[in-house]
C-alpha positions in Angstrom: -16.5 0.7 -66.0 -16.1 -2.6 -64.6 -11.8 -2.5 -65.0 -12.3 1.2 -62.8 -14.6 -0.7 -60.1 -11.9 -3.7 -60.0 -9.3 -0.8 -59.7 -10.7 1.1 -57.4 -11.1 -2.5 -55.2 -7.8 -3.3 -55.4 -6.6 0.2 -54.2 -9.2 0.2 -51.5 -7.6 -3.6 -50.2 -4.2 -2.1 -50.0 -5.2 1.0 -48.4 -3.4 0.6 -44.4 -5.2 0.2 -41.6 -6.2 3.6 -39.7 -3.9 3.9 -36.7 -5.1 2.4 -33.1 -4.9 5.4 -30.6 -6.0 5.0 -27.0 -7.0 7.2 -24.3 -5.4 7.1 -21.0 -7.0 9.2 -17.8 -5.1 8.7 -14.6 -5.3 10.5 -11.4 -3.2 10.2 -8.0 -4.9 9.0 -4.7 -8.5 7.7 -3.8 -9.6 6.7 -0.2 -13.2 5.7 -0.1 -13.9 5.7 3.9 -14.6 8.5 5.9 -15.6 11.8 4.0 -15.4 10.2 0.4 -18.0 7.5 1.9 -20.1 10.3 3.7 -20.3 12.1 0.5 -21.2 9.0 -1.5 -24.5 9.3 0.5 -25.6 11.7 -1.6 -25.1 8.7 -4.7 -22.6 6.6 -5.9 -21.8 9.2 -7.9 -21.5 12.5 -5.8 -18.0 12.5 -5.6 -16.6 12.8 -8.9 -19.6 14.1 -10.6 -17.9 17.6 -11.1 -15.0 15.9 -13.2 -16.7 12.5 -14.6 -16.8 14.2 -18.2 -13.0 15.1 -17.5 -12.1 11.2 -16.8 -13.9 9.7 -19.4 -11.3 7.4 -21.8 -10.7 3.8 -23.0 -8.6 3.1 -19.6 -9.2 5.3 -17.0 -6.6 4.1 -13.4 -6.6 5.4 -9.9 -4.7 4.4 -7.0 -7.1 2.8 -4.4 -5.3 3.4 -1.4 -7.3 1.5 1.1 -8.3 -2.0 2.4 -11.4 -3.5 0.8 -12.3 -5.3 3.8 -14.5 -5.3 7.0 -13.0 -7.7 8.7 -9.0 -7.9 9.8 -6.7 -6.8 12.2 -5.6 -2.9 12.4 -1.9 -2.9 12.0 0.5 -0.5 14.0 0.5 2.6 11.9 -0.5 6.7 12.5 -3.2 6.2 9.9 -5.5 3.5 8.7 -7.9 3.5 6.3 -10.8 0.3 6.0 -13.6 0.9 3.4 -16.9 -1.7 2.6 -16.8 -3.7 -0.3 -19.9 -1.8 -1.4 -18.4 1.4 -1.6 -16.3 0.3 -4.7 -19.6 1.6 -6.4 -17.8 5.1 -5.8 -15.0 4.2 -8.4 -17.1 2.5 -10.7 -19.7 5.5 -10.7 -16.7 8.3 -11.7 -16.1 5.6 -14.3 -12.6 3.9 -13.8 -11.8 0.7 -14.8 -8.2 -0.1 -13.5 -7.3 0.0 -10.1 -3.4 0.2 -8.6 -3.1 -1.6 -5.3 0.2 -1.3 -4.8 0.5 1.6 -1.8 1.1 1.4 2.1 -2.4 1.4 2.9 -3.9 -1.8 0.9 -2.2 -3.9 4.0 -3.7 -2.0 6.9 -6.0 -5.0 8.0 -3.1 -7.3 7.6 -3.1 -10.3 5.3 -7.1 -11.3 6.1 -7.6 -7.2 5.2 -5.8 -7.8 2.1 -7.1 -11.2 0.7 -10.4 -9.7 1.3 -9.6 -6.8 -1.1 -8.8 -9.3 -4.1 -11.4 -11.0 -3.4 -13.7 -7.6 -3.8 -11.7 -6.8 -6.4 -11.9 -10.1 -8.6 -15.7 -10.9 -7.4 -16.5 -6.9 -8.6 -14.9 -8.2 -12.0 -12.2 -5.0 -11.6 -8.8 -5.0 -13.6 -6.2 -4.2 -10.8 -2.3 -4.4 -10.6 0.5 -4.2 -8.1 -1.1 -7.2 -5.8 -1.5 -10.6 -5.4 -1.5 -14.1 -4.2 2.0 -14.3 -4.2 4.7 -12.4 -6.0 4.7 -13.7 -9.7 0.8 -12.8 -9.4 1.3 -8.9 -7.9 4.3 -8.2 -10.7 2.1 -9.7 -13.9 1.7 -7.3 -16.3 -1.8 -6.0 -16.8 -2.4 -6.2 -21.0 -5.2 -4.5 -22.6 -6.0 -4.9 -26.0 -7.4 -3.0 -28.5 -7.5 -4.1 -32.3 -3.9 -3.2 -33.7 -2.6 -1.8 -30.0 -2.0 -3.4 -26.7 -1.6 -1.3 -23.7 0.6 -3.0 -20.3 0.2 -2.2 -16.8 2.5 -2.8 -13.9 1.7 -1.3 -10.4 4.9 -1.2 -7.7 5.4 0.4 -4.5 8.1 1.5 -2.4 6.7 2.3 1.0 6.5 0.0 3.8 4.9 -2.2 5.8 7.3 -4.6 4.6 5.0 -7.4 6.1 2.6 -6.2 3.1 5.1 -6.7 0.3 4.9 -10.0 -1.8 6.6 -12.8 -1.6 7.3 -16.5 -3.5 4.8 -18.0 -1.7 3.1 -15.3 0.0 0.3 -12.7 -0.7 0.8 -8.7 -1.0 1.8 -6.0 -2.9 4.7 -5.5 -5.9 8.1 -3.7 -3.8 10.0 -1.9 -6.6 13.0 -3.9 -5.5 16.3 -2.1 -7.2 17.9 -5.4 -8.0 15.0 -6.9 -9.6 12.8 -4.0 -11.1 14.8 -3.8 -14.4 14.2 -7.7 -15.5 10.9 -7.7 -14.4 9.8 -4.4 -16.4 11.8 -5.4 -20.0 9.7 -9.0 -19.6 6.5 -6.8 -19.5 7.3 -4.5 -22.3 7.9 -7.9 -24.5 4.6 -8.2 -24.3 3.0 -4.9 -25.3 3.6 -2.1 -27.7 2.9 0.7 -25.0 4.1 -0.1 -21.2 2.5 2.2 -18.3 4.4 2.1 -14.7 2.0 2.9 -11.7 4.1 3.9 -9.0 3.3 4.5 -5.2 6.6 6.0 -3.5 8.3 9.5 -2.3 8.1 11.8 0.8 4.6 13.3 1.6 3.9 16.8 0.8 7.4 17.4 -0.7 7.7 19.6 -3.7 10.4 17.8 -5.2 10.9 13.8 -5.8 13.1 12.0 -3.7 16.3 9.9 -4.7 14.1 6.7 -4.7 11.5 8.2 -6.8 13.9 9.5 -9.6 16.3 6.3 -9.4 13.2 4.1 -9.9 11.5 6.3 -13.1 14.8 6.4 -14.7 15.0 2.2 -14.2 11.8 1.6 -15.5 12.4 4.0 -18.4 15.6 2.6 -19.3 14.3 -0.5 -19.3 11.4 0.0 -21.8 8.5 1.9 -20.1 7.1 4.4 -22.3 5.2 6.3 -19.3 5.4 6.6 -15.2 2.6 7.9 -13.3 3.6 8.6 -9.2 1.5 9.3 -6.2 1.7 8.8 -2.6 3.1 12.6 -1.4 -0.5 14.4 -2.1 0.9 17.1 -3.5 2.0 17.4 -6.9 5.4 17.4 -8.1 7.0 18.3 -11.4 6.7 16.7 -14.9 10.1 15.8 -16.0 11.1 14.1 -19.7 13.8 11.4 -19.4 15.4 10.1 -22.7 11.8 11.1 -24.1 9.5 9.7 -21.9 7.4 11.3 -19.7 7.6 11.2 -15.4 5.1 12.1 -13.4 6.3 11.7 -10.1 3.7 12.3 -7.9 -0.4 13.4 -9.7 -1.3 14.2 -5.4 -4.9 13.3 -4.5 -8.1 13.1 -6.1 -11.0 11.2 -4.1 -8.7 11.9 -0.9 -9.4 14.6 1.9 -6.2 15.5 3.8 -5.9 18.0 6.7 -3.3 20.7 4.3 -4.7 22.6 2.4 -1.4 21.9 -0.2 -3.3 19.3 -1.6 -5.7 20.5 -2.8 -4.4 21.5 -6.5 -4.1 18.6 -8.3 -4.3 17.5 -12.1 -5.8 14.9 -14.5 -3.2 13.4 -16.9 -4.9 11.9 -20.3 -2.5 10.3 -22.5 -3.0 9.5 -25.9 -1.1 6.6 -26.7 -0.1 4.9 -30.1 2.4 2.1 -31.2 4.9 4.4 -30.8 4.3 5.2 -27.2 2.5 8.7 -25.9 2.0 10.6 -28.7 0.0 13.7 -26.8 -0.5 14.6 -23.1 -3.6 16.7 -21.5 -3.0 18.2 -18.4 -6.6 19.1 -16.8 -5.8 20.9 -13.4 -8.5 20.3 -10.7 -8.9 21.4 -7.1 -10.1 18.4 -4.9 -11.7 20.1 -2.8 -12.6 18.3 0.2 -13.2 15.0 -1.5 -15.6 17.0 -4.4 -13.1 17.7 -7.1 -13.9 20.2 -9.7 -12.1 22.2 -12.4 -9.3 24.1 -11.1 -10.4 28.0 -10.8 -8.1 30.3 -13.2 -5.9 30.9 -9.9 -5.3 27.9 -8.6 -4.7 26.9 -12.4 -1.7 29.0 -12.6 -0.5 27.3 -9.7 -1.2 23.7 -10.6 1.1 24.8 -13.7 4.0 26.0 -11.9 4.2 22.5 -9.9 3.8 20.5 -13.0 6.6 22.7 -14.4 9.2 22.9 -11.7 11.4 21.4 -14.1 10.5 23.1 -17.2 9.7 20.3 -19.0 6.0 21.9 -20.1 7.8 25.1 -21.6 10.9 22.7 -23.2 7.7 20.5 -24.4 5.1 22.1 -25.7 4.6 19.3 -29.0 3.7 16.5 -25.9 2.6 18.6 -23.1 -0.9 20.5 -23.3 -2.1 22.3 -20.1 -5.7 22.5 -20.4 -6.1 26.0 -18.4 -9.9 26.8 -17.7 -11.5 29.3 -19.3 -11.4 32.8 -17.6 
Protein backbone atom coordinates (compact mmCIF):
# COMPACT_ATOMS: atom_id res chain seq x y z
CA UNK A 1 0.00 0.00 0.00
CA UNK A 2 2.51 2.43 0.87
CA UNK A 3 4.87 1.78 -2.59
CA UNK A 4 1.15 2.49 -4.56
CA UNK A 5 0.65 5.89 -2.44
CA UNK A 6 4.48 6.80 -3.26
CA UNK A 7 3.56 5.87 -6.94
CA UNK A 8 0.71 7.43 -7.25
CA UNK A 9 2.68 10.78 -5.74
CA UNK A 10 5.21 10.68 -8.02
CA UNK A 11 2.76 10.43 -11.05
CA UNK A 12 0.67 13.12 -9.55
CA UNK A 13 4.20 15.57 -9.43
CA UNK A 14 4.89 14.97 -12.99
CA UNK A 15 1.44 15.36 -14.14
CA UNK A 16 1.72 19.13 -16.45
CA UNK A 17 0.26 22.00 -15.55
CA UNK A 18 -3.43 22.63 -16.84
CA UNK A 19 -3.25 25.09 -19.65
CA UNK A 20 -3.61 29.06 -18.86
CA UNK A 21 -6.55 30.37 -21.16
CA UNK A 22 -7.76 33.86 -21.01
CA UNK A 23 -10.84 35.64 -21.96
CA UNK A 24 -10.73 38.64 -24.06
CA UNK A 25 -14.13 41.01 -24.62
CA UNK A 26 -13.49 43.97 -26.76
CA UNK A 27 -15.86 46.39 -28.33
CA UNK A 28 -15.36 49.48 -30.84
CA UNK A 29 -16.23 53.06 -29.75
CA UNK A 30 -17.47 54.66 -26.32
CA UNK A 31 -18.23 58.39 -25.84
CA UNK A 32 -19.45 59.17 -22.44
CA UNK A 33 -20.90 62.88 -22.87
CA UNK A 34 -24.00 63.77 -24.19
CA UNK A 35 -26.66 60.88 -24.48
CA UNK A 36 -24.32 58.16 -22.91
CA UNK A 37 -24.07 60.66 -19.84
CA UNK A 38 -27.93 61.53 -19.98
CA UNK A 39 -28.62 57.93 -19.81
CA UNK A 40 -26.12 57.27 -16.98
CA UNK A 41 -28.71 59.28 -14.97
CA UNK A 42 -30.61 56.50 -14.71
CA UNK A 43 -27.25 54.70 -12.87
CA UNK A 44 -23.84 54.19 -13.51
CA UNK A 45 -24.96 51.27 -14.97
CA UNK A 46 -27.92 52.06 -17.35
CA UNK A 47 -26.00 51.95 -20.35
CA UNK A 48 -24.64 48.62 -20.76
CA UNK A 49 -26.83 46.86 -18.54
CA UNK A 50 -28.54 45.01 -21.52
CA UNK A 51 -25.04 43.39 -22.55
CA UNK A 52 -22.93 43.45 -19.13
CA UNK A 53 -23.40 39.52 -18.87
CA UNK A 54 -22.19 39.57 -22.65
CA UNK A 55 -18.77 41.53 -21.73
CA UNK A 56 -17.93 39.77 -18.77
CA UNK A 57 -13.99 38.19 -19.19
CA UNK A 58 -10.55 38.37 -17.52
CA UNK A 59 -9.68 41.61 -19.87
CA UNK A 60 -12.51 43.30 -21.10
CA UNK A 61 -10.96 46.88 -23.59
CA UNK A 62 -12.90 49.66 -25.15
CA UNK A 63 -11.92 52.54 -26.99
CA UNK A 64 -12.60 55.80 -24.91
CA UNK A 65 -12.89 58.19 -27.41
CA UNK A 66 -13.22 61.35 -25.50
CA UNK A 67 -11.30 63.94 -23.27
CA UNK A 68 -11.45 63.19 -19.57
CA UNK A 69 -11.28 66.71 -18.62
CA UNK A 70 -13.43 69.86 -17.68
CA UNK A 71 -11.06 72.15 -18.18
CA UNK A 72 -8.97 72.99 -21.67
CA UNK A 73 -9.24 74.60 -24.71
CA UNK A 74 -11.70 73.29 -27.65
CA UNK A 75 -9.55 72.68 -30.62
CA UNK A 76 -10.68 73.47 -34.31
CA UNK A 77 -12.59 70.42 -35.34
CA UNK A 78 -16.52 69.54 -36.71
CA UNK A 79 -16.92 67.56 -33.47
CA UNK A 80 -15.71 67.54 -29.93
CA UNK A 81 -16.45 65.52 -27.39
CA UNK A 82 -15.46 66.64 -23.29
CA UNK A 83 -16.80 64.17 -20.55
CA UNK A 84 -16.44 64.62 -16.32
CA UNK A 85 -13.97 62.62 -14.72
CA UNK A 86 -16.93 61.16 -12.83
CA UNK A 87 -18.56 59.71 -15.53
CA UNK A 88 -15.72 57.04 -15.91
CA UNK A 89 -18.07 55.25 -13.40
CA UNK A 90 -20.02 54.46 -16.78
CA UNK A 91 -17.07 52.13 -17.97
CA UNK A 92 -16.34 50.80 -14.81
CA UNK A 93 -20.09 49.84 -14.16
CA UNK A 94 -20.34 47.72 -17.79
CA UNK A 95 -17.19 46.23 -16.25
CA UNK A 96 -14.08 47.05 -18.43
CA UNK A 97 -10.87 47.26 -17.22
CA UNK A 98 -8.52 48.45 -20.18
CA UNK A 99 -9.05 51.51 -21.80
CA UNK A 100 -7.49 52.54 -25.54
CA UNK A 101 -6.71 56.18 -25.75
CA UNK A 102 -5.26 56.33 -28.77
CA UNK A 103 -8.16 58.02 -31.25
CA UNK A 104 -8.69 61.67 -32.59
CA UNK A 105 -10.82 62.73 -30.01
CA UNK A 106 -8.63 62.08 -26.64
CA UNK A 107 -6.83 65.68 -27.81
CA UNK A 108 -10.01 67.76 -28.25
CA UNK A 109 -9.11 70.00 -25.10
CA UNK A 110 -5.63 70.23 -26.30
CA UNK A 111 -2.67 69.17 -24.21
CA UNK A 112 -4.27 70.67 -20.60
CA UNK A 113 -7.52 68.36 -21.99
CA UNK A 114 -5.23 65.53 -22.39
CA UNK A 115 -2.99 65.53 -19.22
CA UNK A 116 -6.15 65.78 -17.40
CA UNK A 117 -7.34 62.51 -18.93
CA UNK A 118 -4.12 60.52 -17.56
CA UNK A 119 -4.39 62.04 -14.71
CA UNK A 120 -8.29 60.55 -14.38
CA UNK A 121 -7.11 57.70 -15.73
CA UNK A 122 -4.05 56.93 -13.40
CA UNK A 123 -5.87 58.59 -10.16
CA UNK A 124 -9.13 56.09 -11.22
CA UNK A 125 -6.33 53.28 -10.96
CA UNK A 126 -7.40 52.27 -14.92
CA UNK A 127 -4.99 50.20 -17.21
CA UNK A 128 -4.97 52.25 -20.45
CA UNK A 129 -2.65 52.20 -23.67
CA UNK A 130 -1.92 54.24 -26.78
CA UNK A 131 -1.03 57.59 -24.54
CA UNK A 132 1.29 59.23 -22.64
CA UNK A 133 3.80 61.66 -21.19
CA UNK A 134 5.88 61.48 -23.99
CA UNK A 135 6.28 58.95 -26.71
CA UNK A 136 8.40 55.92 -25.07
CA UNK A 137 5.33 56.18 -22.35
CA UNK A 138 2.18 56.09 -25.07
CA UNK A 139 4.04 53.10 -27.17
CA UNK A 140 4.85 50.78 -23.79
CA UNK A 141 3.37 47.67 -24.07
CA UNK A 142 0.52 47.05 -21.63
CA UNK A 143 1.42 43.29 -19.97
CA UNK A 144 -1.03 41.38 -18.12
CA UNK A 145 -0.25 38.42 -16.32
CA UNK A 146 -1.89 35.49 -15.50
CA UNK A 147 -0.05 32.36 -13.83
CA UNK A 148 1.58 30.43 -16.95
CA UNK A 149 0.20 33.35 -19.64
CA UNK A 150 0.96 36.94 -20.22
CA UNK A 151 -1.26 38.96 -22.36
CA UNK A 152 0.36 42.47 -24.22
CA UNK A 153 -1.34 45.47 -25.24
CA UNK A 154 -0.39 48.23 -27.60
CA UNK A 155 -2.93 51.06 -28.53
CA UNK A 156 -1.98 53.25 -31.96
CA UNK A 157 -3.79 55.58 -33.98
CA UNK A 158 -3.68 56.96 -37.37
CA UNK A 159 -6.01 59.90 -37.42
CA UNK A 160 -5.02 63.44 -36.90
CA UNK A 161 -4.73 66.13 -34.97
CA UNK A 162 -1.16 65.76 -35.45
CA UNK A 163 -0.63 68.31 -32.58
CA UNK A 164 -2.15 65.27 -30.40
CA UNK A 165 0.40 62.65 -31.47
CA UNK A 166 3.46 61.96 -29.10
CA UNK A 167 6.59 63.04 -29.21
CA UNK A 168 10.37 62.57 -27.47
CA UNK A 169 9.62 64.94 -25.08
CA UNK A 170 6.10 65.64 -25.47
CA UNK A 171 2.68 64.27 -24.28
CA UNK A 172 -0.09 62.53 -26.65
CA UNK A 173 -1.09 59.68 -28.26
CA UNK A 174 0.87 56.52 -30.13
CA UNK A 175 0.81 57.57 -34.42
CA UNK A 176 1.19 54.13 -36.09
CA UNK A 177 4.10 55.68 -37.85
CA UNK A 178 4.98 53.17 -41.06
CA UNK A 179 8.68 53.58 -40.53
CA UNK A 180 8.67 52.79 -36.96
CA UNK A 181 5.58 50.53 -36.24
CA UNK A 182 7.43 47.22 -37.13
CA UNK A 183 10.39 47.73 -34.42
CA UNK A 184 8.25 48.97 -31.99
CA UNK A 185 5.55 45.99 -32.16
CA UNK A 186 8.45 42.89 -32.45
CA UNK A 187 10.04 44.63 -29.00
CA UNK A 188 6.50 44.18 -27.41
CA UNK A 189 5.87 40.68 -28.52
CA UNK A 190 9.40 39.85 -26.75
CA UNK A 191 7.75 40.35 -23.95
CA UNK A 192 4.53 38.39 -23.99
CA UNK A 193 3.30 35.11 -25.26
CA UNK A 194 0.02 36.67 -26.80
CA UNK A 195 0.33 40.38 -28.30
CA UNK A 196 -3.19 42.31 -28.91
CA UNK A 197 -2.92 45.58 -31.36
CA UNK A 198 -5.78 48.27 -30.60
CA UNK A 199 -6.03 50.27 -33.53
CA UNK A 200 -7.96 53.62 -34.11
CA UNK A 201 -7.75 54.43 -38.07
CA UNK A 202 -9.97 54.15 -41.49
CA UNK A 203 -12.70 56.17 -43.26
CA UNK A 204 -16.01 56.64 -41.34
CA UNK A 205 -18.98 54.72 -42.28
CA UNK A 206 -17.08 52.84 -45.13
CA UNK A 207 -17.85 49.18 -45.63
CA UNK A 208 -14.59 48.29 -46.62
CA UNK A 209 -10.97 49.14 -44.85
CA UNK A 210 -8.86 51.63 -46.33
CA UNK A 211 -5.17 51.12 -47.71
CA UNK A 212 -3.80 52.48 -44.29
CA UNK A 213 -5.97 50.21 -42.36
CA UNK A 214 -4.92 46.90 -44.25
CA UNK A 215 -1.13 48.15 -44.68
CA UNK A 216 -0.95 48.72 -40.91
CA UNK A 217 -2.76 45.06 -39.78
CA UNK A 218 -0.62 43.24 -42.10
CA UNK A 219 2.72 45.23 -40.29
CA UNK A 220 1.71 44.50 -37.03
CA UNK A 221 0.92 40.88 -37.93
CA UNK A 222 4.07 40.34 -39.72
CA UNK A 223 5.79 41.49 -37.13
CA UNK A 224 4.38 39.22 -34.26
CA UNK A 225 0.90 40.34 -33.23
CA UNK A 226 -1.30 37.50 -32.78
CA UNK A 227 -4.61 39.76 -32.92
CA UNK A 228 -5.86 43.41 -34.35
CA UNK A 229 -8.95 44.91 -33.12
CA UNK A 230 -10.00 48.38 -35.40
CA UNK A 231 -12.49 51.09 -34.78
CA UNK A 232 -12.96 54.56 -35.58
CA UNK A 233 -15.48 54.25 -38.92
CA UNK A 234 -18.74 53.19 -36.68
CA UNK A 235 -19.69 50.83 -38.87
CA UNK A 236 -18.43 47.46 -38.95
CA UNK A 237 -16.21 46.13 -41.47
CA UNK A 238 -15.16 42.56 -42.46
CA UNK A 239 -13.12 39.99 -40.50
CA UNK A 240 -10.34 39.01 -42.56
CA UNK A 241 -7.37 36.07 -41.54
CA UNK A 242 -3.92 37.15 -42.54
CA UNK A 243 -1.07 34.45 -42.33
CA UNK A 244 -3.49 33.05 -39.53
CA UNK A 245 -4.23 35.74 -37.45
CA UNK A 246 -7.25 37.42 -37.10
CA UNK A 247 -8.15 41.43 -38.38
CA UNK A 248 -10.78 43.15 -37.26
CA UNK A 249 -10.67 46.28 -38.94
CA UNK A 250 -13.23 48.23 -37.65
CA UNK A 251 -15.92 46.53 -34.30
CA UNK A 252 -18.17 50.26 -35.12
CA UNK A 253 -19.63 51.70 -31.90
CA UNK A 254 -20.90 50.51 -28.69
CA UNK A 255 -21.51 53.29 -25.87
CA UNK A 256 -21.65 55.83 -29.02
CA UNK A 257 -24.86 57.48 -30.45
CA UNK A 258 -24.32 58.70 -34.05
CA UNK A 259 -26.87 60.43 -36.34
CA UNK A 260 -26.92 57.09 -39.21
CA UNK A 261 -28.68 54.72 -38.49
CA UNK A 262 -25.64 52.36 -40.12
CA UNK A 263 -24.28 52.15 -36.89
CA UNK A 264 -26.21 50.69 -35.21
CA UNK A 265 -25.37 46.87 -35.82
CA UNK A 266 -22.40 46.19 -34.19
CA UNK A 267 -20.63 43.09 -32.45
CA UNK A 268 -18.81 41.91 -29.29
CA UNK A 269 -15.57 40.06 -30.10
CA UNK A 270 -14.41 37.49 -27.09
CA UNK A 271 -11.28 35.86 -27.69
CA UNK A 272 -10.02 33.04 -26.02
CA UNK A 273 -6.45 33.20 -25.90
CA UNK A 274 -3.64 30.54 -25.05
CA UNK A 275 0.30 30.39 -25.44
CA UNK A 276 -0.28 29.79 -28.69
CA UNK A 277 -2.23 32.89 -29.62
CA UNK A 278 -6.30 32.97 -30.17
CA UNK A 279 -7.29 29.68 -29.93
CA UNK A 280 -11.44 30.46 -30.33
CA UNK A 281 -13.36 33.60 -31.31
CA UNK A 282 -17.14 34.55 -30.17
CA UNK A 283 -18.81 36.90 -32.32
CA UNK A 284 -22.00 38.32 -30.18
CA UNK A 285 -23.81 40.76 -32.60
CA UNK A 286 -25.60 43.62 -30.74
CA UNK A 287 -27.57 46.59 -31.95
CA UNK A 288 -26.49 49.82 -29.95
CA UNK A 289 -29.27 51.31 -30.14
CA UNK A 290 -29.09 54.79 -29.21
CA UNK A 291 -26.38 54.45 -26.65
CA UNK A 292 -28.56 51.20 -24.90
CA UNK A 293 -26.96 48.30 -26.59
CA UNK A 294 -28.77 45.06 -26.51
CA UNK A 295 -28.60 41.61 -28.27
CA UNK A 296 -28.90 41.92 -31.87
CA UNK A 297 -32.67 40.95 -33.03
CA UNK A 298 -32.53 37.68 -35.37
CA UNK A 299 -32.66 40.38 -38.43
CA UNK A 300 -30.34 42.63 -37.69
CA UNK A 301 -28.15 39.44 -36.77
CA UNK A 302 -28.16 38.25 -40.25
CA UNK A 303 -26.85 41.45 -41.15
CA UNK A 304 -24.22 41.97 -38.55
CA UNK A 305 -22.93 38.52 -40.19
CA UNK A 306 -22.81 39.60 -43.65
CA UNK A 307 -20.50 42.69 -42.60
CA UNK A 308 -18.26 40.56 -40.49
CA UNK A 309 -18.09 38.21 -43.55
CA UNK A 310 -17.48 40.51 -46.47
CA UNK A 311 -14.45 38.66 -46.92
CA UNK A 312 -15.47 35.24 -46.24
CA UNK A 313 -13.22 34.61 -43.71
CA UNK A 314 -16.28 33.24 -41.08
CA UNK A 315 -17.39 30.56 -43.80
CA UNK A 316 -13.35 29.74 -44.72
CA UNK A 317 -13.10 29.64 -40.70
CA UNK A 318 -15.48 28.06 -39.05
CA UNK A 319 -12.68 26.09 -36.37
CA UNK A 320 -11.77 29.98 -35.06
CA UNK A 321 -14.77 31.97 -35.92
CA UNK A 322 -18.21 31.27 -33.87
CA UNK A 323 -21.05 33.71 -34.60
CA UNK A 324 -23.17 33.62 -31.70
CA UNK A 325 -26.65 34.29 -33.59
CA UNK A 326 -29.67 34.94 -31.03
CA UNK A 327 -32.09 32.63 -30.48
CA UNK A 328 -35.20 32.96 -32.77
Amino acid sequence: MEVLTLLLAACAAAAPAPETTVTLSAVGDIRLDGPIAAIAQEGAGAPSKAVKDLLDADIVLGNLETAVTKRGVKTTKTWNFRADPKLLKIVKAAGFNLLNIANNHVWDYGQEGFLDTLKALETGGWDFIGGGRDRAAAEKVRLIKFTGLTVGFLGMTSTHPEQGWARAKKPGVFYSDYGRLSDIVKRAKKECDVLVVSFHGGTELAEEPNDIQKAVAHAVIDAGADLFLGHHPHVLQGVEIYKGKPVFYSLGNFLFVSPSPSTRPSVIVRATLAKDGVRRLDLVPIDTNWGRPQPASAEVAAAIRRALDRSGALEDRPDLLHFAAPPP
